[in-house]
C-alpha positions in Angstrom: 96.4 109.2 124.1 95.3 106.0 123.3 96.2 103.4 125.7 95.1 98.9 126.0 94.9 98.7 130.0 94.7 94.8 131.5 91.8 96.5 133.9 91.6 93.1 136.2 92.2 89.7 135.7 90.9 89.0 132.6 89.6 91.8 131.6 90.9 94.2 128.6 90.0 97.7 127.5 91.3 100.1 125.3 90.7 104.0 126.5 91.8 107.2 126.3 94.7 108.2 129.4 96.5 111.1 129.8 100.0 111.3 127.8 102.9 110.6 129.6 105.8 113.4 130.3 109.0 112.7 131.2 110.6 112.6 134.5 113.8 113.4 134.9 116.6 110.7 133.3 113.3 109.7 131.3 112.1 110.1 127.7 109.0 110.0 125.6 108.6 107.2 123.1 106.3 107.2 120.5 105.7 103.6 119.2 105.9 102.2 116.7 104.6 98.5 117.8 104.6 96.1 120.5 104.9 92.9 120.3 102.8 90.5 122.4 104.4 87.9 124.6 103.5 85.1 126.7 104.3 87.1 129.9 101.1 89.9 128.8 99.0 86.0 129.2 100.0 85.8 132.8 99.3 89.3 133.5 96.0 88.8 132.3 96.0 85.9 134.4 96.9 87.6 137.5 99.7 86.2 137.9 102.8 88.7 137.3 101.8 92.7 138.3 101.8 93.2 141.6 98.9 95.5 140.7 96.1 96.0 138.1 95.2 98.1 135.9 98.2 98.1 133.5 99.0 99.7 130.6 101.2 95.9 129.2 103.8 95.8 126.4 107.5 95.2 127.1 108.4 94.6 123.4 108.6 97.5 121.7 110.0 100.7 119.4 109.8 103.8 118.5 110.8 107.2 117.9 111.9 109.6 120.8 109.7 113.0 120.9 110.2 114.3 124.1 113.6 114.3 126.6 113.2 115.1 130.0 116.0 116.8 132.3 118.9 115.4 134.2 119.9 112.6 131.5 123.3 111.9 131.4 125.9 113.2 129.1 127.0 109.3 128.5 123.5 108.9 127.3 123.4 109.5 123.9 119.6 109.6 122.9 118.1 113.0 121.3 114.7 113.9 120.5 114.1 112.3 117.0 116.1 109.3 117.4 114.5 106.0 116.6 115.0 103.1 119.6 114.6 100.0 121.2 113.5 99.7 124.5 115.2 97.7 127.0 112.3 97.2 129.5 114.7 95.8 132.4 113.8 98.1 136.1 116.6 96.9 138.3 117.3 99.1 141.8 121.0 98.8 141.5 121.3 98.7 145.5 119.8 95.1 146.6 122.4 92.3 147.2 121.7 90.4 144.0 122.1 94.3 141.6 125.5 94.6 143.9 126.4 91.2 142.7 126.3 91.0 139.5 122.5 89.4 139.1 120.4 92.2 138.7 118.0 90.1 136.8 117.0 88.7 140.1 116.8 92.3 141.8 114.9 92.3 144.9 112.9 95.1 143.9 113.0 94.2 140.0 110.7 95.7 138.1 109.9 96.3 133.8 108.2 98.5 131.2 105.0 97.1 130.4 104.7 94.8 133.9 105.3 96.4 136.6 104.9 100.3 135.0 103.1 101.5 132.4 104.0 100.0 128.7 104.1 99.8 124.9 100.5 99.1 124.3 99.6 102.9 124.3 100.4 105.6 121.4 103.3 107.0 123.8 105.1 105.3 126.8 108.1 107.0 129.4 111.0 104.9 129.6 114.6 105.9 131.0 117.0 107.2 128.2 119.5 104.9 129.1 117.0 101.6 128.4 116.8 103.1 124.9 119.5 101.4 121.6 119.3 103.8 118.9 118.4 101.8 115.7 120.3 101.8 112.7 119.2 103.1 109.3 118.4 99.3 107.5 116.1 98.6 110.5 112.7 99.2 110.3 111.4 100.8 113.6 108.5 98.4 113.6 110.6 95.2 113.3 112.8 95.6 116.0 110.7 94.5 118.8 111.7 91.6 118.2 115.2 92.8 119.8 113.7 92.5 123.8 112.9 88.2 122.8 116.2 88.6 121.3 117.8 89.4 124.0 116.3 87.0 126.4 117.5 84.6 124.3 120.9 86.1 124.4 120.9 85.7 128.1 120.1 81.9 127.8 122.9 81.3 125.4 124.9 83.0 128.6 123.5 81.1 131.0 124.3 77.4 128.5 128.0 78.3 128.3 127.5 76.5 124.7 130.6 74.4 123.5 131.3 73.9 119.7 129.9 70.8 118.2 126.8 70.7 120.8 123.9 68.7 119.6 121.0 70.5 120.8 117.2 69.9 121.4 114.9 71.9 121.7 111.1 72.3 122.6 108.9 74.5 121.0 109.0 76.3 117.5 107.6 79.4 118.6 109.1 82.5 118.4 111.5 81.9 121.5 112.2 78.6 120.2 112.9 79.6 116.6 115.1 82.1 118.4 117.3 79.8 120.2 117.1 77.4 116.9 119.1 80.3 115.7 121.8 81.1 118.3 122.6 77.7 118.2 123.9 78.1 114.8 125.6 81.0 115.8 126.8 79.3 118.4 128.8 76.4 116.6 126.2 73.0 117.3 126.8 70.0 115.6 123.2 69.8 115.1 119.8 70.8 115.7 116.1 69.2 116.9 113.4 71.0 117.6 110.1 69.4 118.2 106.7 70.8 118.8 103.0 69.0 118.9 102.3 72.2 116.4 103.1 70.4 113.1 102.5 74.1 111.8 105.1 76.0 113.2 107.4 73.4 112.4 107.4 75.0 108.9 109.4 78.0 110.0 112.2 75.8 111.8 112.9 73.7 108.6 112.7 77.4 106.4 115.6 78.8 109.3 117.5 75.3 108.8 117.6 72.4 111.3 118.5 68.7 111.2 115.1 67.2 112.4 111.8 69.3 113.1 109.3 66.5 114.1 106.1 66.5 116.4 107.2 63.5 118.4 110.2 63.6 119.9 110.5 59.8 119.6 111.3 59.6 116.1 114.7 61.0 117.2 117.5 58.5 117.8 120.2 59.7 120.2 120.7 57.0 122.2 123.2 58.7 124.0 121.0 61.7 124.6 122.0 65.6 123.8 124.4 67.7 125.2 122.2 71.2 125.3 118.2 70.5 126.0 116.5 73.6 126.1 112.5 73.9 126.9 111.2 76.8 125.0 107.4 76.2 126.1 107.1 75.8 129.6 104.6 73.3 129.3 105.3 70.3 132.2 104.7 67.6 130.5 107.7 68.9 127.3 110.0 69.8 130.5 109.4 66.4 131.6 110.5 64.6 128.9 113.3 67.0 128.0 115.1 66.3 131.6 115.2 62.6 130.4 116.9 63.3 127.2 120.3 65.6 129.0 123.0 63.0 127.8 126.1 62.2 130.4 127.6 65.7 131.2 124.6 67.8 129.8 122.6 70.8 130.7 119.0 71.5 130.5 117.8 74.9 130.4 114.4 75.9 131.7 113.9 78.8 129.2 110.4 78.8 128.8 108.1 80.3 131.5 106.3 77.6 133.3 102.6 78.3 135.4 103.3 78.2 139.4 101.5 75.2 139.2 103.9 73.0 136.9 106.1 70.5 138.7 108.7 68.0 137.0 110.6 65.0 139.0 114.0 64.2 138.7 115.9 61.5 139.8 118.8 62.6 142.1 121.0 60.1 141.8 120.9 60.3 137.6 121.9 64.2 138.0 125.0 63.1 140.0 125.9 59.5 138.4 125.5 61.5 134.8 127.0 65.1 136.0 123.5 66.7 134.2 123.4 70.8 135.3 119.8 72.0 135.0 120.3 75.5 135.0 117.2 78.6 134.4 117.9 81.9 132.2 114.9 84.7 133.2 114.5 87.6 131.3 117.2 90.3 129.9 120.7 90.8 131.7 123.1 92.9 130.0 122.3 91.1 126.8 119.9 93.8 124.8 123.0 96.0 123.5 124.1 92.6 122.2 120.9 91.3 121.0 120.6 94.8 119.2 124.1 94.1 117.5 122.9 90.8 116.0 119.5 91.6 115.0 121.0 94.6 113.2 123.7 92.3 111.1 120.4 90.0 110.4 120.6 87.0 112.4 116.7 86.6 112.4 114.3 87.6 109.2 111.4 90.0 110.7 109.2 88.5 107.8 109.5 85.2 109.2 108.8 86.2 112.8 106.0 88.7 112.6 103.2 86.9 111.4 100.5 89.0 112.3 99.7 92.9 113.2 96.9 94.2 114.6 95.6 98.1 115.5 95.8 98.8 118.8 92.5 99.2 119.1 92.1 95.5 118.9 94.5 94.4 121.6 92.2 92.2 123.2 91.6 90.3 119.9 95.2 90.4 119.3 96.1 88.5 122.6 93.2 86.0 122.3 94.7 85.3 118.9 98.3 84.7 120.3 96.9 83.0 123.1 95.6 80.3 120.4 99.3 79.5 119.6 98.4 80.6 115.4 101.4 82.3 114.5 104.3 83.6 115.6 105.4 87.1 117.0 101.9 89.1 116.7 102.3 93.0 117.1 99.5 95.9 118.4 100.2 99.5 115.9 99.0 102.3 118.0 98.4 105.1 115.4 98.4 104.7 111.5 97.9 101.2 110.8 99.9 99.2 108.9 102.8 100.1 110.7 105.0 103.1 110.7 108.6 102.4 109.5 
């Protein structure tokens, strides 16, 4: 099969590797698309596998052609069925599994990071990881469902209250995202700002009170209740930790370098009662995500902005990397995508 492979830091080919076959509790996807991710930048960088080569692409669906032995009779999933993947590895034995935290796992691992991923014509992946998709959803389209879900597990980790304002940084797809939670979620209102003028575009088309480029043009003077950094850019998380108002929370949702560092004034965190609070990755939020995404809380169209073949991963991710767009997708196989 055909298969993009992150060789060593910075360096991507595309090759041919042997298929996968299923181990047992494990089946054979055949995607349908992957959707690229800031995380698949930091691998390239070095910075997240514990080992290169890797086969990336957490984001992804497709249709089940092979089912190994020894999968449960709870798990549902047949040969033929088309899925979602959660990519979430947790061991299920280290303190922080045992306690409730397994997105913190000691051993944690994930599809298309740690193992081999969506970026090849065929990927293994345990049967239960996999949501069976309903009939109305496109196979290709529901990639978005993993981003979902990680934004799910933000709006956990808020605790939201009705009649939140809310700011938020960064109009990308994880910030469109949590534009639209909030919604769901009962706020009073709405910014979103990003330096992109562009992608500001897709916030006003989704609906929000103010989509501006400077978040000075704003007038809050008492500050906003939810502040949420979608970028992980220091110089936006920054800024956002000024604007918590009395009693608020800022969320750290975006993923930062290693390098960035913020300051915060101790005595304003406690004087004000601000929580600053993180949300990393998936925890028991993609069955949920799933749920919304299949009563149409998101439009695909708007979020999937460009596809590429697989052939032309590397292109694809130095097009992403440009910040052009929104969610871009590799098709291994036919190309356009299969439905």
């Amino acid at each position: 099969m055909k298969a993009a492979l992150i060789r060593s830091v910075g360096e991507i080919v595309v090759e041919t590797v042997d298929d996968p076959t299923p181990q047992p509790g494990e089946v054979i996807v055949q995607v349908a698309a992957c959707g690229l991710c800031g995380t698949d930048l930091h691998i390239l960088r070095g910075e997240f596998a514990p080992s290169l080569p890797i086969v990336p692409g957490h984001e992804f669906a497709g249709t089940v052609v092979a089912v190994g032995a020894g999968i449960s009779d709870v798990v549902t999933i047949r040969e033929g069925d088309r899925v979602a993947v959660d990519p979430s590895l947790y061991c299920h034995e280290c303190h922080y599994c045992r306690s409730g935290h397994d997105n913190l796992c000691l051993r944690w691992g994930a599809i298309g990071v740690t193992v081999a991923g969506g970026a090849a014509d065929y990927v293994a992946v345990p049967a239960a990881n996999c949501v069976r998709l309903p009939e109305h959803i496109a196979t290709a389209d529901a990639t978005l469902i993993e981003p979902l879900a990680c934004a799910v597990r933000g709006y956990d980790v808020l605790k939201s209250q009705l009649g939140a304002h809310v700011l938020i940084y960064g109009a990308g797809t994880m910030g469109l995202m949590m534009l639209q939670l909030a919604h769901r979620a009962g706020a009073a209102s709405v910014d979103v700002v990003d330096l992109n003028g562009d992608r500001l575009g897709a916030a006003r088309t989704i609906g929000v009170d103010n989509a501006v480029t400077d978040v000075d043009e704003l007038e809050r003077p008492y500050g906003w209740e939810l502040v949420v950094d979608a970028t992980g850019n220091a110089a936006a998380i920054q800024d956002g930790l000024n604007r918590v108002g009395p009693g608020g929370t800022f969320l750290q949702f975006g993923v930062a370098d290693y390098a960035a560092r913020a300051v915060i004034e101790p005595y304003r965190i406690y004087n004000k009662e601000i929580t600053i609070t993180g949300s990393m990755a998936v925890l028991r939020s993609y069955e949920r995500a799933a749920d919304l995404f299949a009563a149409g809380v998101l439009d695909p169209a708007l979020f999937i902005t460009d596809r590429y073949p697989l052939e032309k991963y590397a292109d694809a991710l130095a097009a992403f990397s440009g910040g052009g767009g929104l969610k871009t997708q590799v098709i291994p196989g036919d190309f356009p995508a299969r439905t």
